[in-house]
Biopython code that builds the backbone (N, CA, C, O; Angstrom):
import numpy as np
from Bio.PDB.StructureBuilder import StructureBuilder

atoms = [
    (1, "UNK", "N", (127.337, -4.206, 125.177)),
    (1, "UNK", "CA", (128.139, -3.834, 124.030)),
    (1, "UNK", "C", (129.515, -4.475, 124.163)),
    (1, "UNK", "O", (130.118, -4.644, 125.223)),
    (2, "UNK", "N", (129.849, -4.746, 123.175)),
    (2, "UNK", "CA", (131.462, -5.393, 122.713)),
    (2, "UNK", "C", (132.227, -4.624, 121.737)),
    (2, "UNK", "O", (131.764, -3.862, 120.888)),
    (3, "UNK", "N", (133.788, -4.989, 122.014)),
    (3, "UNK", "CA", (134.377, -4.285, 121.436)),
    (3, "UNK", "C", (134.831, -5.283, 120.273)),
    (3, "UNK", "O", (134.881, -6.363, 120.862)),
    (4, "UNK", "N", (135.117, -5.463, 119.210)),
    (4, "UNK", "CA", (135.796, -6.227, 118.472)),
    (4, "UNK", "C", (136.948, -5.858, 117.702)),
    (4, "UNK", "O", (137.187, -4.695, 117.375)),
    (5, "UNK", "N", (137.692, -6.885, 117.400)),
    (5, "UNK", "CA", (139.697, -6.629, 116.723)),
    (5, "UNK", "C", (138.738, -6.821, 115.581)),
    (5, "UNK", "O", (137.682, -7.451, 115.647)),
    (6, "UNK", "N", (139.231, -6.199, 114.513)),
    (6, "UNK", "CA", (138.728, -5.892, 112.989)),
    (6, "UNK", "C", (140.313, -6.088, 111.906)),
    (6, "UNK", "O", (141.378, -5.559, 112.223)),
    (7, "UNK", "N", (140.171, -6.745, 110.937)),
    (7, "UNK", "CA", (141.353, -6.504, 110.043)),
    (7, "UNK", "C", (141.019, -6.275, 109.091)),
    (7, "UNK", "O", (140.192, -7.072, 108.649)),
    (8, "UNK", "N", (141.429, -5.035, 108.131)),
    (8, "UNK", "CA", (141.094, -4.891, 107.057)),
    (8, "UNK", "C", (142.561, -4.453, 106.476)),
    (8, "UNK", "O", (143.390, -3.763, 107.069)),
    (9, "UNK", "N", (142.676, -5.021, 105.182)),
    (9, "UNK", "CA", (144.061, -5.549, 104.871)),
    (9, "UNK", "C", (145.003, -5.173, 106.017)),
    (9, "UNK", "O", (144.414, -5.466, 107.058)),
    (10, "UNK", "N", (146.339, -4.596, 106.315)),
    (10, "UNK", "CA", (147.033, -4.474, 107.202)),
    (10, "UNK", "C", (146.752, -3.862, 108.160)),
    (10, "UNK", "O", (147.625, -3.643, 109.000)),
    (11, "UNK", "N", (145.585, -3.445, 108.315)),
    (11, "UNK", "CA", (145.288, -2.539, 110.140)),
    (11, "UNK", "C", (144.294, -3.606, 110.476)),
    (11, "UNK", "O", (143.565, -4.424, 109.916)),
    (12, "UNK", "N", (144.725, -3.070, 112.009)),
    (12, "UNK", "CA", (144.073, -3.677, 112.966)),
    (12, "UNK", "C", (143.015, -2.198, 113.513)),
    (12, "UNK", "O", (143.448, -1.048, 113.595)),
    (13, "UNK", "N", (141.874, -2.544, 113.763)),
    (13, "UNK", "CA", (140.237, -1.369, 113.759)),
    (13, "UNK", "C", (139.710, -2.281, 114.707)),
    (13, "UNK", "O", (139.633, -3.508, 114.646)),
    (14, "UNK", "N", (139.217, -1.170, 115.947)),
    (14, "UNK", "CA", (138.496, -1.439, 117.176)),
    (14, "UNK", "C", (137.209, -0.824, 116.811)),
    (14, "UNK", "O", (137.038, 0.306, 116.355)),
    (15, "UNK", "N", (136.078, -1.977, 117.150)),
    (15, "UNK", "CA", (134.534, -1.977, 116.787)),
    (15, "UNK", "C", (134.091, -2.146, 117.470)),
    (15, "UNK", "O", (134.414, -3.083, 118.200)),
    (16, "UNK", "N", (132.943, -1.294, 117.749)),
    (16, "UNK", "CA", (131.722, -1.849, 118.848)),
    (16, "UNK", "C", (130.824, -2.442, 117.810)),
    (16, "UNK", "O", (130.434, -2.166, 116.675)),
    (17, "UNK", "N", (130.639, -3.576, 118.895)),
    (17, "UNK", "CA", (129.444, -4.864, 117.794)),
    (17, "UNK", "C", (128.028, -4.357, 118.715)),
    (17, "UNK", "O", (127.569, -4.500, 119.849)),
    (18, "UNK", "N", (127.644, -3.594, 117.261)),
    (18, "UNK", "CA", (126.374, -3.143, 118.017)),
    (18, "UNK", "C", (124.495, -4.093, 117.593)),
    (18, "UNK", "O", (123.665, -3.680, 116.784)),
    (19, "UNK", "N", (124.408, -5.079, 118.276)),
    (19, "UNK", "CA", (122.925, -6.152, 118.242)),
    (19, "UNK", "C", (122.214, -5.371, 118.922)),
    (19, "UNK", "O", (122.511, -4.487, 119.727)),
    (20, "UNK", "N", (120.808, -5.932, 118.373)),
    (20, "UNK", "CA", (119.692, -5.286, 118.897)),
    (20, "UNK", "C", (119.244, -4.033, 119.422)),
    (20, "UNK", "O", (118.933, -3.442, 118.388)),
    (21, "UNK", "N", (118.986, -3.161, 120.483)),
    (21, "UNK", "CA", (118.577, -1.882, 120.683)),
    (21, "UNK", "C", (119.688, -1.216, 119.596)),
    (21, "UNK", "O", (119.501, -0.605, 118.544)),
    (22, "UNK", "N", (121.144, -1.667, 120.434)),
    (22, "UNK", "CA", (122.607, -1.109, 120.190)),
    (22, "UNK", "C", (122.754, -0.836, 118.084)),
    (22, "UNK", "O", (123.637, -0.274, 117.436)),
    (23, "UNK", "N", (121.448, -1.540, 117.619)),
    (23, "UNK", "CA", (122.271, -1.790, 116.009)),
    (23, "UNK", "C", (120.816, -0.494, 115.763)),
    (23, "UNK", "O", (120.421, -0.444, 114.598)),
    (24, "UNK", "N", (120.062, 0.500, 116.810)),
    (24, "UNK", "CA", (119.188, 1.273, 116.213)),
    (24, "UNK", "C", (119.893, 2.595, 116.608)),
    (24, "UNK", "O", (119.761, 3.624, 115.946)),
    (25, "UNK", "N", (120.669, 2.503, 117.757)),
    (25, "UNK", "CA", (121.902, 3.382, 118.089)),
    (25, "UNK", "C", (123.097, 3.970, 117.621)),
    (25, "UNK", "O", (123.608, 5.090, 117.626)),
    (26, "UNK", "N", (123.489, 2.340, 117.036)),
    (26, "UNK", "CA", (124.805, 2.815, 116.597)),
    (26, "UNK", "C", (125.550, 3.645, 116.915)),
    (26, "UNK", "O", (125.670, 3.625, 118.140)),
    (27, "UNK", "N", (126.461, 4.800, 116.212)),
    (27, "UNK", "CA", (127.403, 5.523, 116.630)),
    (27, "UNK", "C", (126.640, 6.712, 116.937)),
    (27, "UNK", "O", (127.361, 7.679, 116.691)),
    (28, "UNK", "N", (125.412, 7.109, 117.399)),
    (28, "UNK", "CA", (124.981, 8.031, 118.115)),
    (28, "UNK", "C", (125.491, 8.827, 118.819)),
    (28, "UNK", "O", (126.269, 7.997, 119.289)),
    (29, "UNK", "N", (125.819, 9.935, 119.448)),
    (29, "UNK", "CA", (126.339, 10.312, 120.728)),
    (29, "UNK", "C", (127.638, 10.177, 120.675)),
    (29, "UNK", "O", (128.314, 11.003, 121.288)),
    (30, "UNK", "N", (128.352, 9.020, 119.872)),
    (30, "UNK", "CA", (129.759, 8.370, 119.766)),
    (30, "UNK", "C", (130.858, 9.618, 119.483)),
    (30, "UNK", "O", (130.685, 10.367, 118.522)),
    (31, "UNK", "N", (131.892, 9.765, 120.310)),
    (31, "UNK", "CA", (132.744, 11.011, 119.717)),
    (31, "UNK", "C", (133.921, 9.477, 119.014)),
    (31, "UNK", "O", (134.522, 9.678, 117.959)),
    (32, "UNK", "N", (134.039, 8.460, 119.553)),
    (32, "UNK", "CA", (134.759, 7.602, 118.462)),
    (32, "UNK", "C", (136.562, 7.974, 118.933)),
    (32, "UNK", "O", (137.581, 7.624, 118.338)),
    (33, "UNK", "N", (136.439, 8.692, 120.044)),
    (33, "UNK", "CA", (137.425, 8.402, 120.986)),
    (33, "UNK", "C", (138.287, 7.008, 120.799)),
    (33, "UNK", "O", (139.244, 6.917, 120.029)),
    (34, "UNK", "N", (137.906, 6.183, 121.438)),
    (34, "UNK", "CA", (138.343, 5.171, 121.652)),
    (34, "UNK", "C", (138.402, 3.912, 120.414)),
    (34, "UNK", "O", (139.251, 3.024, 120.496)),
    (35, "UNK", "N", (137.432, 3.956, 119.312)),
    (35, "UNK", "CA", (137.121, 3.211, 118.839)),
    (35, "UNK", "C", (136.801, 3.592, 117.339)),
    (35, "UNK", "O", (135.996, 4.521, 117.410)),
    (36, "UNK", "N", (137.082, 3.279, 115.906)),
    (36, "UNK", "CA", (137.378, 3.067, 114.980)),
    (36, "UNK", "C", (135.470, 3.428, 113.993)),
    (36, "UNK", "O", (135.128, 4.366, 113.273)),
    (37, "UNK", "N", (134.857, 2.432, 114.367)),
    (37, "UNK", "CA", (133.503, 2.335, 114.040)),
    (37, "UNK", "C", (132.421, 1.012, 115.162)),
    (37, "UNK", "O", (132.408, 0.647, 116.337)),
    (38, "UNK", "N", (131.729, 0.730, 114.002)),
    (38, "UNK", "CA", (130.642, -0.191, 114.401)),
    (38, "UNK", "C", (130.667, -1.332, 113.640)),
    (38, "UNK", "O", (131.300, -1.277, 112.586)),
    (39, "UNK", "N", (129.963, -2.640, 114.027)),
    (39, "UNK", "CA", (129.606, -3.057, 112.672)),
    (39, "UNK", "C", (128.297, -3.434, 113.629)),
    (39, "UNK", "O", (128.295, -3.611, 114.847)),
    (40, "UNK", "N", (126.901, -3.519, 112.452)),
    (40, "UNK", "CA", (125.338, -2.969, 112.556)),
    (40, "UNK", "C", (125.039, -3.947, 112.032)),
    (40, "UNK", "O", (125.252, -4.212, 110.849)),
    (41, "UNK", "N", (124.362, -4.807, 113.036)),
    (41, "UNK", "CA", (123.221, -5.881, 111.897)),
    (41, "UNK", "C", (122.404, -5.787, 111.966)),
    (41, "UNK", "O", (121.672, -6.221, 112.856)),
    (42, "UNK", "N", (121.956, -4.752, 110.430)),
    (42, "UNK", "CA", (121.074, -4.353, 109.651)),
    (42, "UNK", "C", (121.921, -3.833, 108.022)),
    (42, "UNK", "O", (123.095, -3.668, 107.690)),
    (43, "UNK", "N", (120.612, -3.714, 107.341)),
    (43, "UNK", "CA", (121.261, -3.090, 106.345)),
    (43, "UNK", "C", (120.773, -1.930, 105.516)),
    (43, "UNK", "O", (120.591, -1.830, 104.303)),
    (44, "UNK", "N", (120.601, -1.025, 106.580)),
    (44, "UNK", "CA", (119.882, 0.068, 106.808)),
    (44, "UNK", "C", (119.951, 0.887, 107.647)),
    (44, "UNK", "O", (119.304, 0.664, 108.670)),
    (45, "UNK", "N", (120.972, 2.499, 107.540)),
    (45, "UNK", "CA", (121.324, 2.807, 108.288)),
    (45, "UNK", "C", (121.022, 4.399, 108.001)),
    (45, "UNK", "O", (121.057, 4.804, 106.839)),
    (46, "UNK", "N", (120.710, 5.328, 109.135)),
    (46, "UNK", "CA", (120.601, 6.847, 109.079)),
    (46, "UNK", "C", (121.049, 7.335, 110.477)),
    (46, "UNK", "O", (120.999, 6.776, 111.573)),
    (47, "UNK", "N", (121.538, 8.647, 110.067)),
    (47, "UNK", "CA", (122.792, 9.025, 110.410)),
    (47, "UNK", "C", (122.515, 10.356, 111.800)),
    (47, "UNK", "O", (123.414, 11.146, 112.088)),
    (48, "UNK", "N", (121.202, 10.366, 112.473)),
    (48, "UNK", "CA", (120.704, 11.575, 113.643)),
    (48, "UNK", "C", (121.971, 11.297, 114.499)),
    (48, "UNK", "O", (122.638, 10.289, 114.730)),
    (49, "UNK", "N", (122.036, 12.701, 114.903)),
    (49, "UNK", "CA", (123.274, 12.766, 116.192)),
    (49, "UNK", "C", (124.559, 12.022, 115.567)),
    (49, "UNK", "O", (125.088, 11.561, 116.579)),
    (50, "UNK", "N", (125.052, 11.790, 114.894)),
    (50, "UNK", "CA", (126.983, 11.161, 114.528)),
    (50, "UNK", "C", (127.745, 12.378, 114.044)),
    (50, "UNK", "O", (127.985, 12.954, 112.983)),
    (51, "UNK", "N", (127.884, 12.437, 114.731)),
    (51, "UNK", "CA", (129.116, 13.529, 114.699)),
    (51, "UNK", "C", (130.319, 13.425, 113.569)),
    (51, "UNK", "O", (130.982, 14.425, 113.296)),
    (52, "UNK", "N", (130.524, 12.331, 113.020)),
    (52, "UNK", "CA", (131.608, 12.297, 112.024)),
    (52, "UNK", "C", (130.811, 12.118, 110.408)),
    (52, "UNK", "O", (129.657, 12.517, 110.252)),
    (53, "UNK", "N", (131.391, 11.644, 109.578)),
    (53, "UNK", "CA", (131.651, 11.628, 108.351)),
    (53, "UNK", "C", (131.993, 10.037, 108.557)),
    (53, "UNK", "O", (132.860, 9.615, 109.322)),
    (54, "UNK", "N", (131.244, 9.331, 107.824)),
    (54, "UNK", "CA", (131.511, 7.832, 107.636)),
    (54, "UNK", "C", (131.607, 7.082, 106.508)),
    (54, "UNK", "O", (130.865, 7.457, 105.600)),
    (55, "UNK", "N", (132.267, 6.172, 106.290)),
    (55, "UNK", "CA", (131.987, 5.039, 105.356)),
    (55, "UNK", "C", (131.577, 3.934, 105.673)),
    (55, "UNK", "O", (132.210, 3.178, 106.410)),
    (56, "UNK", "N", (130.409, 3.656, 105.144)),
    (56, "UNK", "CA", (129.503, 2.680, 105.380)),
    (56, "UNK", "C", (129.977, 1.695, 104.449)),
    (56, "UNK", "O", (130.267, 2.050, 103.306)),
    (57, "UNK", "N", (130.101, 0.376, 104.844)),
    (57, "UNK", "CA", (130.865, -0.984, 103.903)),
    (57, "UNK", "C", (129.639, -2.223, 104.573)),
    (57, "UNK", "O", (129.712, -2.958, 105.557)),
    (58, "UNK", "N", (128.122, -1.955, 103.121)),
    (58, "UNK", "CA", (127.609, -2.814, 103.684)),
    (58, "UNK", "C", (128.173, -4.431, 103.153)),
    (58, "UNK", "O", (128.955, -4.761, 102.262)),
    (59, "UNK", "N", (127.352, -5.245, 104.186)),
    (59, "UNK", "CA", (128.037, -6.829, 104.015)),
    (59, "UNK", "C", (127.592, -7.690, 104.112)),
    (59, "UNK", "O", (126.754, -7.703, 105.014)),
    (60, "UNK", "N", (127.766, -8.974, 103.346)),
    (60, "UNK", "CA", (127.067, -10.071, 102.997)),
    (60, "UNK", "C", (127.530, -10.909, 104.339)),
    (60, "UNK", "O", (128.366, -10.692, 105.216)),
    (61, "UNK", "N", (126.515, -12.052, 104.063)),
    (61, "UNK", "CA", (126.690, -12.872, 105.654)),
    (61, "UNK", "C", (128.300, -13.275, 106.290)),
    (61, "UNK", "O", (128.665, -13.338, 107.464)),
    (62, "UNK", "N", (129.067, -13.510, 105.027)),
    (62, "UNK", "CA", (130.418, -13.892, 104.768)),
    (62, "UNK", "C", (131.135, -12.690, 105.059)),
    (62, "UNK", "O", (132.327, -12.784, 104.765)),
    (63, "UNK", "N", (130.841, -11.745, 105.472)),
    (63, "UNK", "CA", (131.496, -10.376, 105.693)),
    (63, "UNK", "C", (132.251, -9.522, 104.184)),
    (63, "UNK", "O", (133.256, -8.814, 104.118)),
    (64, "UNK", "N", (131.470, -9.871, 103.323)),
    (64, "UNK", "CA", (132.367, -9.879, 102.268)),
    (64, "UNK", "C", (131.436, -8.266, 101.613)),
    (64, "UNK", "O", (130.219, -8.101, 101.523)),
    (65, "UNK", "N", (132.382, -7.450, 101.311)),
    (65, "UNK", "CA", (131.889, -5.615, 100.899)),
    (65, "UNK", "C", (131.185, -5.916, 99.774)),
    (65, "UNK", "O", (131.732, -6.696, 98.995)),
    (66, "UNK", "N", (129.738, -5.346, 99.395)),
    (66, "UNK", "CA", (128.595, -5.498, 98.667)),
    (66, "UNK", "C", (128.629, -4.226, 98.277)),
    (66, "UNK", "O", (128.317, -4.047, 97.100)),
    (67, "UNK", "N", (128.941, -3.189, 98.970)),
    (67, "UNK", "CA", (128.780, -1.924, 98.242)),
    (67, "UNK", "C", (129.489, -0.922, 99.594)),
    (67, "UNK", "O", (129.747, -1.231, 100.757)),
    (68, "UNK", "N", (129.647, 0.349, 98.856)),
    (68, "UNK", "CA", (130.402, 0.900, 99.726)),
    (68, "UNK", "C", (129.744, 2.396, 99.278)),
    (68, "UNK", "O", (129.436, 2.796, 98.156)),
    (69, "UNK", "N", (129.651, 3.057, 100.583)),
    (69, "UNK", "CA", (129.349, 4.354, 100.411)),
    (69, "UNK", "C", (129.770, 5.871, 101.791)),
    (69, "UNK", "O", (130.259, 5.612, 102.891)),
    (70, "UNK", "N", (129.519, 6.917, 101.455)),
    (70, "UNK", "CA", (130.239, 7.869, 102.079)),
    (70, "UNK", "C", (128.473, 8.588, 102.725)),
    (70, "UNK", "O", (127.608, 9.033, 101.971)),
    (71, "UNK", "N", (128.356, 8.496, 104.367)),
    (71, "UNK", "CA", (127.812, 9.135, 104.879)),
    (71, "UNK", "C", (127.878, 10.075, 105.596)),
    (71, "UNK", "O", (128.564, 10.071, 106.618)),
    (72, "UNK", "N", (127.015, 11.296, 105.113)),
    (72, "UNK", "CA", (127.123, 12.747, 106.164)),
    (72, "UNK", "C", (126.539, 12.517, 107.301)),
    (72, "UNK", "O", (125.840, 11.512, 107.427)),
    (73, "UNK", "N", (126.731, 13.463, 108.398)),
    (73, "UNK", "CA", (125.575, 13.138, 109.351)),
    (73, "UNK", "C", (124.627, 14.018, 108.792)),
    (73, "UNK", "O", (124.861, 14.777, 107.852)),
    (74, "UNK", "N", (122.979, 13.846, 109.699)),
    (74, "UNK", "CA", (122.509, 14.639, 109.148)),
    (74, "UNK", "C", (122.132, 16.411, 109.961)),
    (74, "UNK", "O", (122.355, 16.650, 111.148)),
    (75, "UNK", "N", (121.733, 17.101, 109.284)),
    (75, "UNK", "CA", (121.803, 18.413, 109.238)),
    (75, "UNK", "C", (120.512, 19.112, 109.571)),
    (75, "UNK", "O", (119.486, 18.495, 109.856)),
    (76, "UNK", "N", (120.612, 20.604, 109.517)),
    (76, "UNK", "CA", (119.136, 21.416, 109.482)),
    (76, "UNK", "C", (118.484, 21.130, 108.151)),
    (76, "UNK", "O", (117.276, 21.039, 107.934)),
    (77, "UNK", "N", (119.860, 20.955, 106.967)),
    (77, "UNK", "CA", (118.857, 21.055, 105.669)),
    (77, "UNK", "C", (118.793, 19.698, 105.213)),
    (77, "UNK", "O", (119.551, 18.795, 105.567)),
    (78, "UNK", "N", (117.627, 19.592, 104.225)),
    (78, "UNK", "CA", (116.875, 18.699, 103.918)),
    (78, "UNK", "C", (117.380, 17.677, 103.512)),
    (78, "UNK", "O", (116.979, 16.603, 103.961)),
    (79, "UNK", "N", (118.558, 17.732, 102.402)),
    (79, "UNK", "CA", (119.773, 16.994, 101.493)),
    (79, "UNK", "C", (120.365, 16.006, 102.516)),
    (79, "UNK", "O", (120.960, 14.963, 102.241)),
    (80, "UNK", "N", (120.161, 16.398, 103.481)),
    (80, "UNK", "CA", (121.194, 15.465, 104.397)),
    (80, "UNK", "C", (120.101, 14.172, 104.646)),
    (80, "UNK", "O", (120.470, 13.065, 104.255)),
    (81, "UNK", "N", (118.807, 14.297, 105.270)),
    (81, "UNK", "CA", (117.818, 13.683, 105.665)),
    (81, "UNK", "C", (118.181, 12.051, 104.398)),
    (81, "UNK", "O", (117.888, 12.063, 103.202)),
    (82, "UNK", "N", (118.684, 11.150, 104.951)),
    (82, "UNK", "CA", (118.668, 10.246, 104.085)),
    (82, "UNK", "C", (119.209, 8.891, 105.164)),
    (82, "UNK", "O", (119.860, 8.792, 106.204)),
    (83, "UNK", "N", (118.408, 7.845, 104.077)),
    (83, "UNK", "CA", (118.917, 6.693, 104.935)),
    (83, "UNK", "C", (119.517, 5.647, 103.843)),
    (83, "UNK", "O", (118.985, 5.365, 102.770)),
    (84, "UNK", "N", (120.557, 5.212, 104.277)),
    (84, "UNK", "CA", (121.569, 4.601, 103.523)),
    (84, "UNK", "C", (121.183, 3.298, 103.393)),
    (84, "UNK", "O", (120.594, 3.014, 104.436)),
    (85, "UNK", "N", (121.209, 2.171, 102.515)),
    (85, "UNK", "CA", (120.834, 1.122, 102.057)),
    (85, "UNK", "C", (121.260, 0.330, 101.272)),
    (85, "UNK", "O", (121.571, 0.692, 100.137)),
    (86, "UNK", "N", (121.387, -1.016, 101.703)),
    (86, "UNK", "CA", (121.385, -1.912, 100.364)),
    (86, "UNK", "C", (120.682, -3.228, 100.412)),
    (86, "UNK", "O", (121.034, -3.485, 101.564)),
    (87, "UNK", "N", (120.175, -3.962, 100.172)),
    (87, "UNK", "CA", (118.954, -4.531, 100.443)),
    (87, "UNK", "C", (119.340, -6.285, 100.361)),
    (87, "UNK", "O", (118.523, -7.158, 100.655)),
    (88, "UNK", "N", (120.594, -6.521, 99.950)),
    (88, "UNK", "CA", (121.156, -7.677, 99.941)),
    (88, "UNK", "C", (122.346, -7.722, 100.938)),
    (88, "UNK", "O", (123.221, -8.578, 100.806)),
    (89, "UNK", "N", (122.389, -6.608, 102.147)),
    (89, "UNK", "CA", (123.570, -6.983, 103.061)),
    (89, "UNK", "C", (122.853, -7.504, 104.421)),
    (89, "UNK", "O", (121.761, -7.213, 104.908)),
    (90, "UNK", "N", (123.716, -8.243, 104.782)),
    (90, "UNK", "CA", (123.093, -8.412, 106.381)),
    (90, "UNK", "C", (123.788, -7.462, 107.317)),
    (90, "UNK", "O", (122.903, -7.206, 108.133)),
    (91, "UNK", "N", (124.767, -6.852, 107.637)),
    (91, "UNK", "CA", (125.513, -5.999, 107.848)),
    (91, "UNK", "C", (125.987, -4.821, 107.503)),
    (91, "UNK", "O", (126.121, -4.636, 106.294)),
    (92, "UNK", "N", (126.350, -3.762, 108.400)),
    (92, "UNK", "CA", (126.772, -2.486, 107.996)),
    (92, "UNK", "C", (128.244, -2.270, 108.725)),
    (92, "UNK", "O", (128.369, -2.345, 109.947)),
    (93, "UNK", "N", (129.100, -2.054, 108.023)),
    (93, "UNK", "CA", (130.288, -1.884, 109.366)),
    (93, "UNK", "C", (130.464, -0.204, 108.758)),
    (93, "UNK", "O", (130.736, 0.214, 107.633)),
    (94, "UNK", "N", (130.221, 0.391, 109.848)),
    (94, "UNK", "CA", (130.526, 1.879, 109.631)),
    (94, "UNK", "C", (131.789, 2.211, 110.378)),
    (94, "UNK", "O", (132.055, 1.771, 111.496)),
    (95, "UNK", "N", (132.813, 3.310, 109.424)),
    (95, "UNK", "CA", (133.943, 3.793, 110.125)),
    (95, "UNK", "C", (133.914, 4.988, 109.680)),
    (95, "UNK", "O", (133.198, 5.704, 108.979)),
    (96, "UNK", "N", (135.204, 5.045, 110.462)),
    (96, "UNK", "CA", (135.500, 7.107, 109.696)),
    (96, "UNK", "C", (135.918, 6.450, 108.595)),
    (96, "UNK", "O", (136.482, 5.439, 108.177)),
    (97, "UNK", "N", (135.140, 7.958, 108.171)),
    (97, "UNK", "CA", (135.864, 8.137, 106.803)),
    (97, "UNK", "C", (137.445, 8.044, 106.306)),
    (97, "UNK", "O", (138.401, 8.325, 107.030)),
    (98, "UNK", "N", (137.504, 7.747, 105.393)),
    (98, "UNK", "CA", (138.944, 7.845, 104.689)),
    (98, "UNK", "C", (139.800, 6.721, 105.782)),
    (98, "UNK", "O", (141.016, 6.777, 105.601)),
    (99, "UNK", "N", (139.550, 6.141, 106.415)),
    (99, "UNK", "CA", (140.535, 4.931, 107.512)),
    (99, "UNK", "C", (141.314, 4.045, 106.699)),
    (99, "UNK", "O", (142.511, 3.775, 106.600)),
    (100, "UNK", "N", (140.002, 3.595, 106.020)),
    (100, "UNK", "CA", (140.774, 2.183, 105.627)),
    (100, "UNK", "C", (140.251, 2.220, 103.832)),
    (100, "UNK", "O", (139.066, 2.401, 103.552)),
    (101, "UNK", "N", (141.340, 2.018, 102.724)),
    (101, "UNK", "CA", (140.570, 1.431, 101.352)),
    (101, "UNK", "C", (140.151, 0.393, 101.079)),
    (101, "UNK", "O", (140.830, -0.620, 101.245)),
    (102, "UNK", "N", (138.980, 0.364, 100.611)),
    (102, "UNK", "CA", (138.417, -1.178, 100.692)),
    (102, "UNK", "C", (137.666, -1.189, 99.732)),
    (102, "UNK", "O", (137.626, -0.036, 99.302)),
    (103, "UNK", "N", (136.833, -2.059, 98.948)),
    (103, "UNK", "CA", (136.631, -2.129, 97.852)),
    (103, "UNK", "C", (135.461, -3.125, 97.513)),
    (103, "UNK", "O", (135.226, -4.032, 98.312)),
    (104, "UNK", "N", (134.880, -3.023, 96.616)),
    (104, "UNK", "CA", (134.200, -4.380, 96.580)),
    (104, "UNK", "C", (134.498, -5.562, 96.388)),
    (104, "UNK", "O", (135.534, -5.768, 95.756)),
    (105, "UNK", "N", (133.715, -6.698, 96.854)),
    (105, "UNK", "CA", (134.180, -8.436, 97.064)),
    (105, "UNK", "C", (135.562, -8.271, 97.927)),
    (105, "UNK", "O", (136.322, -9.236, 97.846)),
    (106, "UNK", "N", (135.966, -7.233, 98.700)),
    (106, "UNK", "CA", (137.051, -7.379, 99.701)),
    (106, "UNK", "C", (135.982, -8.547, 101.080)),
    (106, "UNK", "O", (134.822, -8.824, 101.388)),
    (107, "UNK", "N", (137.147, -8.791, 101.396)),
    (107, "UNK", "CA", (136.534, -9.796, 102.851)),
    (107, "UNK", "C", (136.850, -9.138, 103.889)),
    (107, "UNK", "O", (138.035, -8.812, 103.817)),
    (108, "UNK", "N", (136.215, -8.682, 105.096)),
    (108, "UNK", "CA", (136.386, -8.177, 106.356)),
    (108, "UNK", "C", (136.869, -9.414, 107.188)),
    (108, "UNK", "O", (136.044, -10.325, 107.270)),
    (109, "UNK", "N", (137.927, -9.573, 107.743)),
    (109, "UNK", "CA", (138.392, -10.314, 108.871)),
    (109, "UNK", "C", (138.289, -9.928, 110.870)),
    (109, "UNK", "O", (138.976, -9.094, 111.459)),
    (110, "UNK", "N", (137.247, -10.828, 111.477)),
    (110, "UNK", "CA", (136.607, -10.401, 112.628)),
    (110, "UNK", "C", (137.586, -11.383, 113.623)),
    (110, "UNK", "O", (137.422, -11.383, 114.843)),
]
sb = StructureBuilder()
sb.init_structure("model")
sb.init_model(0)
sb.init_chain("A")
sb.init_seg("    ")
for serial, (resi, resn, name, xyz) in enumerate(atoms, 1):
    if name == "N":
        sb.init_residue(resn, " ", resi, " ")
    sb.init_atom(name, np.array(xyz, "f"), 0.0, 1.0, " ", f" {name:<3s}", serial, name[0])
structure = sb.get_structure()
């Protein structure tokens, strides 16, 4: 695992670049201590064991925001059971919630 410098307009956001096993993991287990979010290559993401409240900013190869959405973790009840998607990103960069505003056709800087 790696950590990566992230810019999204004026902040600077510490990421674990999570490939392979690490992108079925993700922020699992993560109390997010140390570190901001993820970014996930996939574009397809559900939410067992995460302890926070996220925004998911999936992303085109260019890192560029395709859609943006607000994930719960999930729960005992059923409503939560969901897996987040968009079917034209190659990427997911998940953070806490409310961090950063971002928008669509914004560009992520790595």
């Amino acid at each position: 695992m790696s950590i990566l410098e992230v810019g999204i307009g004026n902040k600077k956001l510490w990421i674990k670049d999570c490939k392979g096993f690490d992108s079925i993991r993700g922020l699992m287990f993560n109390t997010m201590d140390k570190i901001d979010g993820a970014l996930i290559h996939a574009n397809k993401i559900w939410m067992p064991f995460v302890m926070h409240r996220l925004d998911l900013f999936f992303l085109d190869k260019n890192f560029r925001v395709l859609k943006k959405e607000l994930a719960i973790p999930i729960t005992l009840n059923p409503k939560t059971w969901k897996i987040y998607k968009c079917e034209k990103a190659r990427y997911c960069l998940e953070l806490k919630a409310g961090i950063v505003k971002a928008n669509n056709r914004m560009k992520i800087k790595f």
